[in-house]
C-alpha positions in Angstrom: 4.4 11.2 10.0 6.9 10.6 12.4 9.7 7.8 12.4 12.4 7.1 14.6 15.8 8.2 13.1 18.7 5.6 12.6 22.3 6.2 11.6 20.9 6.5 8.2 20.0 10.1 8.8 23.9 10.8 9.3 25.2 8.4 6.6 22.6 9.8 3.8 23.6 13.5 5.3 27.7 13.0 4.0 26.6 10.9 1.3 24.2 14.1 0.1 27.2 15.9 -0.1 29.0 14.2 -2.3 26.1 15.0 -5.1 26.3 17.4 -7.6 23.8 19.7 -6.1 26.4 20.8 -3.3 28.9 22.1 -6.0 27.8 25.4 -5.5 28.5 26.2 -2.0 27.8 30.0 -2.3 24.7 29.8 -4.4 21.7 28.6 -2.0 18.9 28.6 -4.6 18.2 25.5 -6.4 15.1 26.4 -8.7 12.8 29.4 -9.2 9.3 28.9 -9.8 7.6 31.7 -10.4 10.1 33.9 -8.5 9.4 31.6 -5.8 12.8 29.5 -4.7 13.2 26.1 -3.4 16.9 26.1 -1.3 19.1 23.6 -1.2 18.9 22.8 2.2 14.7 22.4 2.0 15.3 19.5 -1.0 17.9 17.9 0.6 15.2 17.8 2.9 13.1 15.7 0.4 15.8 13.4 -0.3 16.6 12.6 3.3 13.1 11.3 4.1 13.1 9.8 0.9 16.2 7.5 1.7 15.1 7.2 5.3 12.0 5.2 3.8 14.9 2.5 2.6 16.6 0.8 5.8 18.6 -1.2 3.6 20.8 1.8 3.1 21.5 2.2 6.8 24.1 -0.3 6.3 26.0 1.6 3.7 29.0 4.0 4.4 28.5 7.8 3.1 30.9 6.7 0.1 29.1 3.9 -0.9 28.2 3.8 -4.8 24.9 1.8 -3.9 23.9 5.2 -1.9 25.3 7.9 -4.3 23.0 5.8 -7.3 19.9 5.3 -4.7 20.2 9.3 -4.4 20.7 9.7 -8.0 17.7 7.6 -8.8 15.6 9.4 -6.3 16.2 12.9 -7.6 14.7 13.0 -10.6 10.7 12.4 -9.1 11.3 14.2 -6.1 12.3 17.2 -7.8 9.8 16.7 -9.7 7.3 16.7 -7.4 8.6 19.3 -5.6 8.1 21.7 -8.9 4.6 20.1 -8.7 3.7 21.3 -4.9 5.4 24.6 -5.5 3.0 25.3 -8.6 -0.3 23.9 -6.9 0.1 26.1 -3.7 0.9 29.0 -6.2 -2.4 28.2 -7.5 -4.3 27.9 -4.2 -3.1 31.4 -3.4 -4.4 32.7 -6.3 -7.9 31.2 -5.5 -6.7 33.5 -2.3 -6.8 30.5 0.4 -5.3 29.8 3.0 -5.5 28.1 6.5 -6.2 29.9 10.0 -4.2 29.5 12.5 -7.2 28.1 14.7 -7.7 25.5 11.6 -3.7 24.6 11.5 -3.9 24.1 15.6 -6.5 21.9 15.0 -4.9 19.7 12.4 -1.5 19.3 14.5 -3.6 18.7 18.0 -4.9 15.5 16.0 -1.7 14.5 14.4 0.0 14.7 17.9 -3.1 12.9 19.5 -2.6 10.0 16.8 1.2 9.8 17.4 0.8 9.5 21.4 2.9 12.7 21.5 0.7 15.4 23.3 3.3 16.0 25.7 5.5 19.2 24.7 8.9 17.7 25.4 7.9 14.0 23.5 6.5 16.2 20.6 9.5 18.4 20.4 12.0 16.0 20.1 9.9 13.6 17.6 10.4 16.8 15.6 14.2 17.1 16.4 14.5 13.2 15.4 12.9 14.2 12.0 14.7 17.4 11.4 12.2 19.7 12.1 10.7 22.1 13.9 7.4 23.1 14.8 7.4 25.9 11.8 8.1 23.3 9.5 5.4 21.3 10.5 2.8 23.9 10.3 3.8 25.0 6.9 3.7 21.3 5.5 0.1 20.8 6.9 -1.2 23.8 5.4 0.8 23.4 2.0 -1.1 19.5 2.0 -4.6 20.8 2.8 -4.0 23.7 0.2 -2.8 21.4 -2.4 -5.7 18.6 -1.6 -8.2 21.7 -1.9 -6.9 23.2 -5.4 -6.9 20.1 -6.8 -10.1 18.9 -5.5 -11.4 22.5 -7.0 -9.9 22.6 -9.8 -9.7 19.0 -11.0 -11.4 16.3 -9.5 -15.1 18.4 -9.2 -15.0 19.1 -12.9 -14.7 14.9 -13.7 -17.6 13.6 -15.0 -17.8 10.0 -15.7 -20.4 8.8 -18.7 -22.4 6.3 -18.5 -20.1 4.6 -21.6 -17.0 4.6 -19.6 -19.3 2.8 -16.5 -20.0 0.3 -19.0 -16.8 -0.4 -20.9 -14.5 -0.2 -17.5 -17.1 -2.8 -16.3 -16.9 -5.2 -19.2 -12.9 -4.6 -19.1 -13.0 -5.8 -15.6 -16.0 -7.8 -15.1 -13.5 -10.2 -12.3 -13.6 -7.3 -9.8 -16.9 -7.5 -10.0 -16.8 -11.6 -9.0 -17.3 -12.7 -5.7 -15.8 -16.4 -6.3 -17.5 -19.5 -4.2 -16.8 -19.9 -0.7 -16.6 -22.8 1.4 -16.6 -22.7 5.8 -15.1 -25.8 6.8 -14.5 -27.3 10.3 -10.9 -30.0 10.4 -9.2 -32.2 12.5 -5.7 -32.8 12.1 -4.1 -36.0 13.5 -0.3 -35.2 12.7 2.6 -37.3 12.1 6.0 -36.4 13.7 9.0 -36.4 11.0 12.1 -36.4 11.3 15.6 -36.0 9.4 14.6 -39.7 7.9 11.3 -38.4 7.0 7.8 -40.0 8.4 8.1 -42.9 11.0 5.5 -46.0 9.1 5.0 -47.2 12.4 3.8 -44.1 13.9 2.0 -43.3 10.5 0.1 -45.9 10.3 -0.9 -45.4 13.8 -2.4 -41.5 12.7 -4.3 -43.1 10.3 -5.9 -45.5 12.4 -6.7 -43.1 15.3 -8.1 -40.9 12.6 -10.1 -43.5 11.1 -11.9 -44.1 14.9 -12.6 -40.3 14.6 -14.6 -40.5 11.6 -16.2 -43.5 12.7 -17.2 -41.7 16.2 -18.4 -38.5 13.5 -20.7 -41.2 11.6 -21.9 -41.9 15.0 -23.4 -38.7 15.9 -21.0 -37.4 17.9 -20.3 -33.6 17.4 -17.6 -32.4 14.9 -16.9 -29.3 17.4 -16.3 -30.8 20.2 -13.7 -34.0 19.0 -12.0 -31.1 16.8 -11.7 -29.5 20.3 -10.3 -31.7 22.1 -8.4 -34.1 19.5 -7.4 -32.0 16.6 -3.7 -31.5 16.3 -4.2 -28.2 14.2 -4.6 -25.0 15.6 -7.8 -24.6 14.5 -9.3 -26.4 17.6 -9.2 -23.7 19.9 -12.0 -22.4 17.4 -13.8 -26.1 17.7 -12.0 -26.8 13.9 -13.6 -24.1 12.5 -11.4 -22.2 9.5 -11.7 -18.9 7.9 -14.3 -19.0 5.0 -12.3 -20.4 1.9 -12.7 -19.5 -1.8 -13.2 -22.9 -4.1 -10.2 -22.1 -6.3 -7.5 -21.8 -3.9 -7.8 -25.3 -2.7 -5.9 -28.2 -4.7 -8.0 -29.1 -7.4 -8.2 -32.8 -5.2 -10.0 -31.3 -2.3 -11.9 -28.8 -4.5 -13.4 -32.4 -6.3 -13.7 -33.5 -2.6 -15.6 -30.7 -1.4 -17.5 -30.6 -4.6 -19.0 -33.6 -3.9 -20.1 -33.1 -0.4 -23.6 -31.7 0.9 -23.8 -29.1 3.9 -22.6 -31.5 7.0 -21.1 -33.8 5.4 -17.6 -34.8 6.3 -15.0 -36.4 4.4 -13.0 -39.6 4.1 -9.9 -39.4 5.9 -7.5 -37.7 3.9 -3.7 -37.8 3.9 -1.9 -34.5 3.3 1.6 -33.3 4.0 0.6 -32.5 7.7 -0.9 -35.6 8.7 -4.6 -36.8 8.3 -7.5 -35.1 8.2 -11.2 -35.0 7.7 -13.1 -32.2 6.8 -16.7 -30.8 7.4 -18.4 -28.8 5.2 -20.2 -26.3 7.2 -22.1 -23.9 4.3 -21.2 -23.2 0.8 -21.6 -19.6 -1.1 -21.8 -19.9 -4.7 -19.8 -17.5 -7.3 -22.0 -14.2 -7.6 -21.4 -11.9 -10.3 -22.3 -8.3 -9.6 -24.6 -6.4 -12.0 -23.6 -3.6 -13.1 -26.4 -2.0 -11.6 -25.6 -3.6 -8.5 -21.8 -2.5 -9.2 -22.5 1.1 -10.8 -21.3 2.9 -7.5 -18.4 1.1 -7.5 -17.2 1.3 -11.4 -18.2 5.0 -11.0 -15.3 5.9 -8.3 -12.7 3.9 -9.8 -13.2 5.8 -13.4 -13.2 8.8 -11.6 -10.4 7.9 -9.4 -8.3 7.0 -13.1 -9.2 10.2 -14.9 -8.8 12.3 -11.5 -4.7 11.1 -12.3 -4.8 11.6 -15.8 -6.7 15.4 -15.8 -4.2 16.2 -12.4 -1.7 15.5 -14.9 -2.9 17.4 -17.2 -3.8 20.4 -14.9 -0.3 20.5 -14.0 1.0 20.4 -17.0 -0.9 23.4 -17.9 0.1 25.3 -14.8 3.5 24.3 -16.0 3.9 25.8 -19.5 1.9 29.0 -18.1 4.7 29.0 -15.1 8.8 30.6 -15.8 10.8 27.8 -14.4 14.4 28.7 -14.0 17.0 26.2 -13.1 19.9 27.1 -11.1 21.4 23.8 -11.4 22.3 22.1 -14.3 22.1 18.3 -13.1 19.1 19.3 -10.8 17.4 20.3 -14.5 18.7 16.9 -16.5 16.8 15.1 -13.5 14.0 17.3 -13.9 13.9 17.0 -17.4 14.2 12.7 -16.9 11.3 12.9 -14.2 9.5 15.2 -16.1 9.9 12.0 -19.5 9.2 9.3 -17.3 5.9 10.7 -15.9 4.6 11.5 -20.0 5.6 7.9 -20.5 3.8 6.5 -17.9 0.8 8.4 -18.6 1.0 8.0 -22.2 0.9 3.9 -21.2 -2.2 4.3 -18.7 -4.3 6.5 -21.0 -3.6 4.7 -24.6 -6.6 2.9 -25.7 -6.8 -0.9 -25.2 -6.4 -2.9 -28.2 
């Protein structure tokens, strides 16, 4: 929640008011929603953390064109969102919610317990550094539990998920549901030094010979742990060769043939690669496993109810929307509106239509 400010803060500051929305220096209100008013000064707000969230623009100066077109492009779904929180926390109060102070106190004790600022003077200028103050904070947490709870009420309890859409979002996405083959292999790496020039033959050739005693020693009986240990040149030894398990298709298809071909404990031939030589034990092998859709029905049953949850949300809103009397006080605040308001339809339109 909290971030350490940068000269960003200052340079997106000037560069804010350079924006159309600072034309009308009398006129404070921005937007009523309901009779209810979002200021100037509480989006500007929104876009400041907004373009906080890019350091890339720290570097600009407060006339830069990159900055005045990063604010310009951020407008239009932060305003849009804004209109959005403003007419969910209309409808929480209308349920007639709201949060105690004893419930807020709680809330804010954690979120300073999890950002190591439980002492007052740390806490109070982490909130100085953001632009805040201690009011502001406590009306953000309850506005985000509010808005969680409406739409938790109102939305997401009403979804109900058939057992067609399990189905069909299963047999759309039966790879989810694969668990690929795995492979736990043990290495050891004798490595040749390059240069400029490239590899040394001499030195080369020497790798592959002390490699080849290595494999000889392993068809001996001696332990693959223990001469990984002490002789690998990878830094894998320090866990006796041992590597993170491995899925079959992200090795060439030359060592997938390789390792194919072996049975558990078997080792390789030595085998030259760009980092030296190396040979290769396979320690255990987990074939591809394809979940049921029993076995995945849990599963496919959030993540339909997670898609519709965004779909019906949007759809919610919407509603609250036409219902609400939204009345601009800002001409190019409204166009962005109005382009936020588009690109969100588009987007849904696109994640809703029905696959061909």
């Amino acid at each position: 929640m909290f971030r350490a400010m940068t000269r960003l803060s200052a340079v997106v500051a000037l560069a804010l008011a350079a924006v159309p929305l600072r034309a009308e220096i009398i006129e404070q209100v921005l937007v009523k929603v309901n009779g209810e008013i979002l200021t100037r000064s509480e989006f500007e707000k929104r876009q400041l953390a907004e373009l906080q969230a890019k350091p890339e623009l720290a570097k600009l100066g407060p006339n830069s064109p990159q900055l005045a077109q990063a604010v310009s492009e951020a407008t239009p779904s932060l305003i849009l969102a804004a209109i959005d929180e403003m007419l969910l926390l209309q409808r929480a109060h209308e349920h007639g919610w709201a949060l105690s102070t004893e419930q807020v106190n709680r809330i804010l004790g954690d979120i300073r317990k999890s950002n190591n600022l439980e002492d007052d003077a740390t806490f109070k200028k982490a909130l100085e550094s953001e632009g805040m103050t201690e009011t502001d904070l406590r009306k953000s947490i309850e506005r985000d539990v509010l808005i969680r709870q409406v739409t938790q009420v109102d939305v997401t309890d009403k979804i109900n998920v058939t057992d067609e859409e399990v189905r069909a979002f299963y047999d759309d996405n039966a790879r989810a549901f694969t668990q690929p083959a795995e492979v736990m292999l043990r290495e050891i790496l004798i490595a040749v030094p390059t240069t400029e020039r490239g590899i040394n033959v001499a030195q080369s050739d020497d790798a592959r010979e002390q490699a080849e005693g290595i494999r000889t020693r392993l068809l001996a009986g001696e332990p693959f742990a223990r001469l990984a240990g002490e002789l690998s040149a990878s830094p894998s030894k320090n866990n006796d060769g041992l590597l993170s398990p491995i899925k079959i298709d992200e090795l060439t298809p030359a060592l997938q043939d390789v390792i194919n071909a072996l049975k558990i404990g078997q080792i390789t031939e030595v085998m030259q690669t760009s980092r030296g030589f190396q040979i290769f034990k396979l320690e255990s092998r987990s074939e591809t496993k394809v979940k049921t859709l029993d076995e995945a029905r849990g599963d496919v049953a959030r993540r339909v109810a997670e898609l519709k949850s965004r779909g019906e949300r949007m759809k919610y809103i919407e509603k609250l929307r036409d219902q609400a009397k939204i009345d601009f006080r800002n001409d190019e605040l409204k166009r962005a509106y109005e382009k936020g308001l588009a690109d969100r339809r588009a987007t849904l339109a696109r994640e809703t239509a029905p696959k061909s």
